[in-house]
Structure formats: structure tokens, C-alpha cells
C-alpha positions in Angstrom: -19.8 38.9 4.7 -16.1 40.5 5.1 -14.7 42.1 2.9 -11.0 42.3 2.9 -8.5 43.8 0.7 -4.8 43.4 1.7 -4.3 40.0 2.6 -5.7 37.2 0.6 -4.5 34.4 2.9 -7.3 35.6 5.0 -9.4 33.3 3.6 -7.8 29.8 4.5 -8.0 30.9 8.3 -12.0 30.9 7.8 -11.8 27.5 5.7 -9.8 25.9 8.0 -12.1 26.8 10.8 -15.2 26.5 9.3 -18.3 24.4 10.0 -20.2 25.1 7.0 -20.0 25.6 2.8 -17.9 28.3 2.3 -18.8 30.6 -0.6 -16.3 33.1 -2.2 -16.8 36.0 -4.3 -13.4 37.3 -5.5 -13.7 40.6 -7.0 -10.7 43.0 -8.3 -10.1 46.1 -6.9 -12.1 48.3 -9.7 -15.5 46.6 -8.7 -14.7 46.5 -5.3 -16.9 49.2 -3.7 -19.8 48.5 -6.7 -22.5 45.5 -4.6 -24.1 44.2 -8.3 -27.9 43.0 -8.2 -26.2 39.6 -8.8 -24.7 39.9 -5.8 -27.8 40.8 -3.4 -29.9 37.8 -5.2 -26.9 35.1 -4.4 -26.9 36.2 -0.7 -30.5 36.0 -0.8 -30.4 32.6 -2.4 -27.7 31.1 -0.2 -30.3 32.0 2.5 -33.2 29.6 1.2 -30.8 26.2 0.9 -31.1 23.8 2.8 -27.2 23.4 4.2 -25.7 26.7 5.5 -22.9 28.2 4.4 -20.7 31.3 5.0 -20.5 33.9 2.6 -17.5 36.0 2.3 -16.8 39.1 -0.4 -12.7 39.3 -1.1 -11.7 42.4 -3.1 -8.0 41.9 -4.3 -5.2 42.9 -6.4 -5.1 40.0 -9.7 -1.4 39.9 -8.6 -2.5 38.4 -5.1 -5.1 35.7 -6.0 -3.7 33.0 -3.7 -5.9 30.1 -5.8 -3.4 28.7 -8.8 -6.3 29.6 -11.2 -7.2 33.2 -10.5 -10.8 34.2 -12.3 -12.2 37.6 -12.4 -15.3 38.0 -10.3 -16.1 34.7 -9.7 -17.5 32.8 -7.3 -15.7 29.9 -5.1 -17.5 26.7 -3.2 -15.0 25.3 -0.8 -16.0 22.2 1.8 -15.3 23.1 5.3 -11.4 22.6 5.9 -10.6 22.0 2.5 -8.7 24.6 1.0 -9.2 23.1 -2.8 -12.2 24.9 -4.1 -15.0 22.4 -5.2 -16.6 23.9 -8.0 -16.0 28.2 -9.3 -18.4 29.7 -12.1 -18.7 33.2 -12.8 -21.1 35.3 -11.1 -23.5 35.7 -14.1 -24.3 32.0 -14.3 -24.2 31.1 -10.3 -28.2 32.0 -9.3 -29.4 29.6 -11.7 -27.2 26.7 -10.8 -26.7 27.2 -7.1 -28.9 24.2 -6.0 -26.2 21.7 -8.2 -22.7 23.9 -7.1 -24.0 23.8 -3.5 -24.7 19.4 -3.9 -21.0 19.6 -5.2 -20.1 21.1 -2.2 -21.9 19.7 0.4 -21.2 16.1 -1.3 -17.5 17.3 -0.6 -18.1 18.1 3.0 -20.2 14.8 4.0 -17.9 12.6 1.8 -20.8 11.3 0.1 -21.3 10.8 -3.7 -22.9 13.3 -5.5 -26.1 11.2 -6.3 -26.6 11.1 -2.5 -27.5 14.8 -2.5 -29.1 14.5 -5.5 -31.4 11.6 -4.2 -31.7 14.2 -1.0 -32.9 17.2 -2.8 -35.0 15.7 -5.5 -36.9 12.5 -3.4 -40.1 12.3 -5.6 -37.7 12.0 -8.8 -35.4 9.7 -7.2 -38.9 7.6 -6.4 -40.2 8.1 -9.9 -37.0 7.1 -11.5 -36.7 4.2 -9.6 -40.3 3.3 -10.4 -39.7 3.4 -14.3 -36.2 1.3 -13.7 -38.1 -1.4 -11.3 -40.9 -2.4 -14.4 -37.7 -1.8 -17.3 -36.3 -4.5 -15.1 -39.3 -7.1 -15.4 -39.0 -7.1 -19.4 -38.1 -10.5 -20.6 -34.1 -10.7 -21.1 -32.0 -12.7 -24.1 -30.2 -14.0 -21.7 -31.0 -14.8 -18.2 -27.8 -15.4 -17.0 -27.1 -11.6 -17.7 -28.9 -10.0 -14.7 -29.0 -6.1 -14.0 -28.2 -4.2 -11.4 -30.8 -3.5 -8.4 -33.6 -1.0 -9.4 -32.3 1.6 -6.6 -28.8 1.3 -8.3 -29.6 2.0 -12.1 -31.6 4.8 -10.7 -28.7 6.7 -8.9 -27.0 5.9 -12.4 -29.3 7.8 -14.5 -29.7 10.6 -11.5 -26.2 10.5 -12.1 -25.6 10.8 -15.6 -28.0 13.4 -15.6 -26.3 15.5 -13.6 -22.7 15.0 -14.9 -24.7 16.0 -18.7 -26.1 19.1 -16.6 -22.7 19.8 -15.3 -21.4 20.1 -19.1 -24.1 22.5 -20.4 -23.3 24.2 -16.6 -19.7 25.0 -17.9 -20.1 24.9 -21.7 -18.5 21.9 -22.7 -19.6 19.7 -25.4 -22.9 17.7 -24.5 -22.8 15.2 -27.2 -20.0 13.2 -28.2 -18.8 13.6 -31.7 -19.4 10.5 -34.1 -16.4 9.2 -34.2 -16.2 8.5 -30.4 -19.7 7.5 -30.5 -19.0 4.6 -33.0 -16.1 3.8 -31.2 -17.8 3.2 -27.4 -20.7 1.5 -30.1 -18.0 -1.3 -31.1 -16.5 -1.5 -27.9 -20.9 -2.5 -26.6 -21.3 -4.5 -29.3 -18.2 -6.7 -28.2 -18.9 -7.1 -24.8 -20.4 -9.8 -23.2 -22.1 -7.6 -20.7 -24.4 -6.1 -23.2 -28.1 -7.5 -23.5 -28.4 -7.6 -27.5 -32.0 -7.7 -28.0 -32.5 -4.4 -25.5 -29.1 -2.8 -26.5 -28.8 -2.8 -22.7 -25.6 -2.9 -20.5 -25.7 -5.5 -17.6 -23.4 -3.8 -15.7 -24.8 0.0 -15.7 -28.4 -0.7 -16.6 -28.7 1.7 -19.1 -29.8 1.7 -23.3 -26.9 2.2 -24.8 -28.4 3.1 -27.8 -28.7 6.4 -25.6 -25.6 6.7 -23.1 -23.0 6.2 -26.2 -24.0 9.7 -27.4 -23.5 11.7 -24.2 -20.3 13.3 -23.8 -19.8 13.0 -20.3 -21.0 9.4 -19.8 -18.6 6.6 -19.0 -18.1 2.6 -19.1 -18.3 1.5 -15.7 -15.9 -1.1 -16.7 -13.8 1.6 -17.9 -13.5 0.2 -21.5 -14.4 3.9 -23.0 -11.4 4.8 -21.9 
């Protein structure tokens, strides 16, 4: 941990260089000299992943922040040699979500999607989903020539999808879409030709759209929410 309180380019030189996840805590100068509980527990913490990462303490004048969206007390994941922080959330909330900001992070640094760490860190409920999708995909379809995708792939979808939800309530967006947009992504299903009418079920993604049209964050893979 360094603390450092005159120069914030500091920080780049240890980004460029380093090996591992880099974690940030930017604090102004008036907390500088206080360490919080928070603080001790998200050391501690950072100690029990499974990736490493280097922890760093920055104390700073708000005139200084050298990030172009400066935060008070808040805490920065950068991939190694990437000087575009992955994820930042405010100290209060970081303990309880550190497993899903360090997967960002470590997604970022192996160039991997994020359902690859999530498949990593969660194996029996990456088995167990694909399970459920493998006998969902031995129902009887309307239409035969409509096939869905591979069991392992609809399960990274919903792994997916549950963490971009997760991610929402994380940052206090909205978690369900409002009615409008819901109807509107309802039509657009209803029209396709990759929807399996008697299931309500998309070819393409796998998933009940009777379900995925309500989530705020979830997306046509064919982009025709958009």
C-alpha cells in the first residue's frame, strides 16, 4: 500500500508496470491520515481472492484527480497496463461486491468474457445451470427447423444476464424495464421468426422471453431491441 500525496500521475507508472489487478482507493486530503474499518476489511478481502492484485491508498487534492471522472473516496479496478479503470464504486458498497468488480477486472486483464470468470468462480452453478438448460432443450418444439443453441451456450447466457441484472442493482440503476419498453421488445418477439411460439422461446438466445423482456439490462442478440 503507498500512499502518496503530491503527485497523482504516480499511479500510471505502477499500472503500466504491473502484473496484477490494480486496486485504487482515492481519498481527499481531509480523510487522508483517518484508515476507516472499510478500509482494513477490503485489504483483508483482496487477500482471500483468488487472482492477486496490488493495493494502493492515493490521498489527493480534488483539483488533481488525474481520472476525467474524479469521485470522492472511491475505489478503482484497473487491468494491468490499462490505464482506463474497469469498474469504480464507492467504498461503502465495495466488500460486498468484490468477488463481481474483481471478475470485471480480471476478465479485462485475460481478455476473456466476463461469463468465463463467472463459469470459473461459480463451477457447480455453471454445471447446474447447464443441467436445467440440457433437459429444457429435450421439450418437444413447434417447429423443428427452429433449433436452439448448445446447452453450454444458453447457460453462459443466463450466467450472463444474471450478472449484467446484478450489475444494475450493484450501481442502482433500474432493474426492470418500464412497460412501455417491455411491450415494445414483446412486439418486436412476437414478429420474429426466431421465436418458438408455443414456449415463448428465442432460437437464437435460448431464453423465455416471457421473462428476459422485463429485465432492464437484457438485450436481443440480434440487436432488434435496439
Amino acid at each position: 500500500m503507498i500512499i502518496e500525496k503530491d503527485n497523482p500521475d504516480w499511479i500510471f507508472d505502477y499500472i503500466d508496470k504491473a502484473e496484477n489487478v490494480v486496486v485504487l482507493l482515492l481519498k481527499t486530503d481531509d480523510f487522508c491520515e483517518t484508515v476507516r474499518e472499510k478500509e482494513v476489511f477490503l485489504q483483508e478481502a483482496l487477500k482471500q481472492q483468488k487472482y492477486k492484485s496490488d493495493y494502493y491508498v492515493h490521498c489527493y487534492p480534488i483539483n488533481k484527480i488525474p481520472f476525467p471522472v474524479p469521485y470522492l473516496n472511491r475505489v478503482y479496478f484497473f487491468a494491468p497496463k490499462n490505464r482506463n479503470p474497469v469498474v469504480h464504486v464507492e467504498l461503502n458498497y465495495v466488500i460486498s461486491n468484490l468477488d463481481g468488480f474483481m471478475d470485471q477486472a480480471v476478465a479485462k486483464m485475460k481478455n476473456v468474457p466476463i461469463t468465463e470468470m463467472l463459469i470459473e468462480r461459480y463451477p457447480e452453478k455453471a454445471k447446474l445451470t447447464e443441467e436445467i438448460v440440457r433437459k429444457e432443450e429435450q421439450e418437444p418444439k413447434d417447429d423443428p427447423t427452429l433449433e436452439l443453441p448448445s446447452a453450454y451456450q444458453m447457460a453462459r447466457n443466463v450466467l450472463k444476464q444474471a450478472w449484467l441484472s446484478s450489475k444494475d442493482v450493484m450501481a442502482g440503476r433500474q432493474f426492470l424495464a418500464n412497460k412501455d419498453v417491455v411491450q415494445k421488445r414483446v412486439d418486436i418477439c412476437n414478429s420474429c421468426e426466431f421465436l418458438q411460439k408455443s414456449q415463448n422461446r428465442c432460437t437464437k438466445c435460448g431464453c423465455y422471453m416471457d421473462k428476459k423482456v422485463n429485465l432492464a439490462s437484457a438485450y436481443c442478440p440480434l440487436n432488434k431491441w435496439e
